[in-house]
Each structure stands twice: as structure tokens, then as C-alpha cells.
C-alpha positions in Angstrom: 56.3 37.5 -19.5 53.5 40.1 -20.1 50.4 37.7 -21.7 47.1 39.0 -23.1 43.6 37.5 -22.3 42.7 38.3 -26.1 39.8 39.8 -25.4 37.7 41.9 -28.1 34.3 43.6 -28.5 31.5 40.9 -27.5 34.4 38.3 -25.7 34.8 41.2 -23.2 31.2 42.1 -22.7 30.6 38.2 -21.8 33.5 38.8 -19.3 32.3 41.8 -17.4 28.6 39.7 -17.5 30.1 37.0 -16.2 32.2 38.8 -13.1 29.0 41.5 -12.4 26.8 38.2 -12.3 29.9 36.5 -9.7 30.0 39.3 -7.6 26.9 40.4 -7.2 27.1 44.0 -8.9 27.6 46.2 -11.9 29.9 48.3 -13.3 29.2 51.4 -15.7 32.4 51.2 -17.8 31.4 54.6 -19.7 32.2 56.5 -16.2 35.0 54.7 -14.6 37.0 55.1 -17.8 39.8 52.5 -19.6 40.4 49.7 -18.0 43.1 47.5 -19.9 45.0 44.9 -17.6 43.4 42.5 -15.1 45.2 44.1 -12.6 42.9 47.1 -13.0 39.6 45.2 -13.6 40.6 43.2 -10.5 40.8 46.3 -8.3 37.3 47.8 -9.7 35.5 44.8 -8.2 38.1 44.9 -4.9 37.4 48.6 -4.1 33.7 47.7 -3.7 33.6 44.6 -1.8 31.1 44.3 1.1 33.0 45.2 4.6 30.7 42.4 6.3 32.3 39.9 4.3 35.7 40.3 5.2 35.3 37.9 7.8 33.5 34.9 7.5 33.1 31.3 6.2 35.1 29.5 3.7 33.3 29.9 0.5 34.8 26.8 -1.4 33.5 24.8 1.9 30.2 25.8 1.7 30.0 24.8 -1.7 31.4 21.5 -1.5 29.1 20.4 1.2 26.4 22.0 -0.7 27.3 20.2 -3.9 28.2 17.1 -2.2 24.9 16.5 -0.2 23.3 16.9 -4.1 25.5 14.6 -5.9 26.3 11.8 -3.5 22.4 10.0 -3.2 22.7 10.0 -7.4 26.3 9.1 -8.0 26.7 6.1 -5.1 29.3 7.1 -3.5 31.7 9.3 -1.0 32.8 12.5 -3.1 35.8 13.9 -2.3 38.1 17.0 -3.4 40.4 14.3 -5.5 37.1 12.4 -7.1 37.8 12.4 -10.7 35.2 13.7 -12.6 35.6 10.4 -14.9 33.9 8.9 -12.1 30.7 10.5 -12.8 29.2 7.3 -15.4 25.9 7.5 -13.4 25.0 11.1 -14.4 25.4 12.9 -17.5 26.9 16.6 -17.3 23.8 18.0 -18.4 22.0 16.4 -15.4 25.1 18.0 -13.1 24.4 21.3 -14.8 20.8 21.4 -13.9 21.4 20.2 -10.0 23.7 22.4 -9.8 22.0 25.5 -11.1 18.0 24.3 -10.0 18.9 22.3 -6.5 21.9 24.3 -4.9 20.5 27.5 -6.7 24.0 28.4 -8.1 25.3 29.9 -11.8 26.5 26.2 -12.5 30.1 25.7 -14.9 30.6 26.2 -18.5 30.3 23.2 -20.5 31.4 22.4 -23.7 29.1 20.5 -26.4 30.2 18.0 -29.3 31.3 18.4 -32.1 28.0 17.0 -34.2 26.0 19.4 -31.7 28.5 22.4 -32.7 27.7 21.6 -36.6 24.3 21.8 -35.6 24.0 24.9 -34.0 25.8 26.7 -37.1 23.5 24.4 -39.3 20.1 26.1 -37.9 20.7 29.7 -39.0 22.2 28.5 -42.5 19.2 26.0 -43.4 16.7 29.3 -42.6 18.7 31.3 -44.9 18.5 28.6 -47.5 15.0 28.3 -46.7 14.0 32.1 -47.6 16.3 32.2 -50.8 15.2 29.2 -51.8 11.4 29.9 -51.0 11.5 33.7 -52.4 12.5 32.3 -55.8 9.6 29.6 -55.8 11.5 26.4 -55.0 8.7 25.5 -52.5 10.1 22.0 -52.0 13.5 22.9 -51.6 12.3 25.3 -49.1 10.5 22.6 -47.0 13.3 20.4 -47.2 15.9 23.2 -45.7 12.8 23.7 -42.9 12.6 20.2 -42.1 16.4 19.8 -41.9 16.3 23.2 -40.0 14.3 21.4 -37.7 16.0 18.6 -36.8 19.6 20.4 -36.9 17.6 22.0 -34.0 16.9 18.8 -32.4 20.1 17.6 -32.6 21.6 20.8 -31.5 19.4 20.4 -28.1 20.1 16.8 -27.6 23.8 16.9 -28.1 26.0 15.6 -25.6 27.6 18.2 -23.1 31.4 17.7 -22.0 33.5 18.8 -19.2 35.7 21.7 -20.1 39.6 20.1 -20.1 40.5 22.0 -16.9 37.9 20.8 -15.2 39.4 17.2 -14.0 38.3 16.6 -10.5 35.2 17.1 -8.3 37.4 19.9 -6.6 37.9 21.7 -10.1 34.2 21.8 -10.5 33.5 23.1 -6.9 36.0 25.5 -7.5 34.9 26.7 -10.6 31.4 26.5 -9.3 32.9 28.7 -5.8 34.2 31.6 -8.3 31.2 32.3 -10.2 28.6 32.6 -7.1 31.3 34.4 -5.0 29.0 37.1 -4.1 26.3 34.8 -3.4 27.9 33.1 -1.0 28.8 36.4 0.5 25.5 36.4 1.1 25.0 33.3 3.0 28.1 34.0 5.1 31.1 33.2 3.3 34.5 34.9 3.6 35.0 37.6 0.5 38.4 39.5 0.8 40.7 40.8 -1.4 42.3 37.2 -1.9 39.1 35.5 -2.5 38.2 38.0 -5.3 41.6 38.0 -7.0 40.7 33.9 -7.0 37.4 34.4 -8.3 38.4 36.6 -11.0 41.3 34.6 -12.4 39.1 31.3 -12.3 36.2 33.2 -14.5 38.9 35.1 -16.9 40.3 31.7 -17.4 37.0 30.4 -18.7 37.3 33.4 -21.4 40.5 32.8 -22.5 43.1 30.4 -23.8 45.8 31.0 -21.7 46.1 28.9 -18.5 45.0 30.3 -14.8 48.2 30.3 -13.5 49.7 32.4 -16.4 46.8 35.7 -15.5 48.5 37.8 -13.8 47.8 41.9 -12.9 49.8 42.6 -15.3 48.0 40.5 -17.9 46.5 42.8 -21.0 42.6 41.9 -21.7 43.2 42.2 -25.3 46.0 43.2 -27.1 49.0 45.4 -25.4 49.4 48.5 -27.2 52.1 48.1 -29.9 55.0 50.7 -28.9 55.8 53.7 -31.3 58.9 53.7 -33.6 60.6 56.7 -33.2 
């Protein structure tokens, strides 16, 4: 079954970002002309990758022990591949995000934020619109009042809880994940980046833009829509 990432205009921009930022360089799409399947964005990024790191250390490895030695002193006790991530009371995810990103110096995971912290964020740019209609027809209190509760949409948008995207279920998902999107910066330090470990890397971060599950990305998957065929 052919499937499609669904893909369009800025949701592929964030895509390319995200896999340029992964492994380690960028592509001009202008000069290397259409690319339409994830086959043929896979093999952009394969054609390129560094000949010293065909050989070398287990990527995923080196960040589990990296995240590990982080973690374990805060959480109080042995992580494993298996840990659920349900066992992580002792640290919120936005504290995870930050050791991750400022302690093992890594792009860290996508997150997801609640539902009140959602409202909030589309509640900011309404309340300043409401703001400068209401202030531009000389409703000055009304116009303070959408600024104040501008401001503390704003708050609430910043303090809002973070969540654990659903796929990400144990301490191995998250290492994973965490694996895919600093593949070329583990390159780097060592690790092993081959034709495999890109393919792995790319599904994990398309997966993160899309709907459909990892294991359903295939080559022959479109990025957005497959062209509808012609009725003769």
C-alpha cells in the first residue's frame, strides 16, 4: 500500500530543517530538482554521507550512556532500554528537555504541550488583535483589558505542562528518537553512520512530521500527495 507523509508548503520546510539539522548538512532543493518520495529524499542525504563514518561506534549506544549518566543521579534509579517513561515522577519533561539539549549538548525530542497551554498560545496573537481594534476605535479600557489577558495567556502559554509524544513509551523510544535527530553529531564523536543508520534516522524524524506510523514509511512513501493519474 503506497501511503503519503502529507506533507505541504511549511510542514516540508520543518522536515528538510529538521533532517539538515540531523545530519549535519544542507541541501539546495532549487538545484537538485523534485524530490517527491522518501525514497528519493532518503538517497539525497545517503549519497553524501561522510566515508569515515562507515565504520565506527554504535550511535544509539553512545547516547544511551550519555543520557543515562544524566538522568540516573536525578531519577533514583538504574535506567534501562525497557524503563517506562511513566517512571519518570521525579522529573518533569520540560526538565528532560533541557538536560538533554544543555547537559548532553544534543537537539533533545519533540514534545507536546496541553491542551490549556495550546488555547493559550492561539489566545496571545488574538487578544493583540483585539487590543489594536479595540484601542484604534477609543475603547482604552477594553484595550488594557485584552493586554492584560494578552499577558497572562502568555504566562500560561510558558508555564504549560509538556507531554511525551504517544510513541514515545519507553526510555529506549526517547534515546532513539534522541539517536535520530543528532545522527551526524554523533558521527562526529565516532559513531557508526551508514546507509542503514540513515535510512533509521530519517524514518524516525519523518515520523515526528507525520501521522502515519514509522513502520508504514516506506521509499515508496509520497511526502505529500501522490499525483492523481490522468483520465484518458
Amino acid at each position: 500500500m503506497t501511503t503519503s507523509l502529507g506533507l505541504y508548503d511549511l510542514d516540508g520546510v520543518d522536515l528538510i530543517n529538521d533532517l539538515d539539522n540531523a545530519f549535519g548538512f544542507c541541501w539546495n532543493f532549487h538545484l537538485v530538482g523534485p524530490v517527491e518520495t522518501v525514497g528519493e529524499l532518503y538517497d539525497l542525504y545517503a549519497a553524501h554521507l561522510p566515508p569515515a563514518a562507515l565504520q565506527g561506534r554504535c550511535a544509539t549506544a553512545m547516547c544511551f550512556f550519555k543520557l543515562r549518566d544524566a538522568l540516573e543521579p536525578r531519577l533514583g534509579f538504574k535506567l534501562r532500554p525497557t524503563t517506562p517513561l511513566s517512571a519518570f515522577d521525579a522529573l518533569s519533561v520540560r526538565e528532560i528537555y533541557r538536560i538533554v539539549e544543555r547537559e548532553c549538548g544534543f537537539r533533545s525530542f519533540h514534545y507536546a504541550i496541553s491542551g490549556l497551554g495550546c488555547l493559550a498560545f492561539f489566545a496571545v496573537p488574538i487578544l493583540f488583535l483585539v487590543a489594536l481594534w479595540t484601542a484604534e476605535n477609543g475603547d482604552g479600557l477594553i484595550a488594557l483589558a485584552a493586554i492584560g489577558a494578552m499577558i497572562l495567556a502568555g504566562i500560561g502559554y510558558m508555564r504549560a505542562p509538556w507531554h511525551f509524544l504517544a510513541e514515545y513509551e519507553t526510555f529506549g523510544d526517547l534515546v532513539c528518537t534522541v539517536t535520530s535527530r543528532n545522527i551526524g553529531n554523533l558521527a562526529g564523536q565516532g559513531a557508526r553512520l551508514g546507509p542503514a543508520e540513515a535510512w533509521t534516522a530519517l524514518r524516525d524524524i519523518a515520523r515526528d512530521h507525520t501521522v502515519i506510523a514509522k513502520e508504514l514509511i516506506t521509499r515508496d512513501t509520497w511526502l505529500s500527495d501522490p499525483p492523481k493519474k490522468s483520465v484518458a
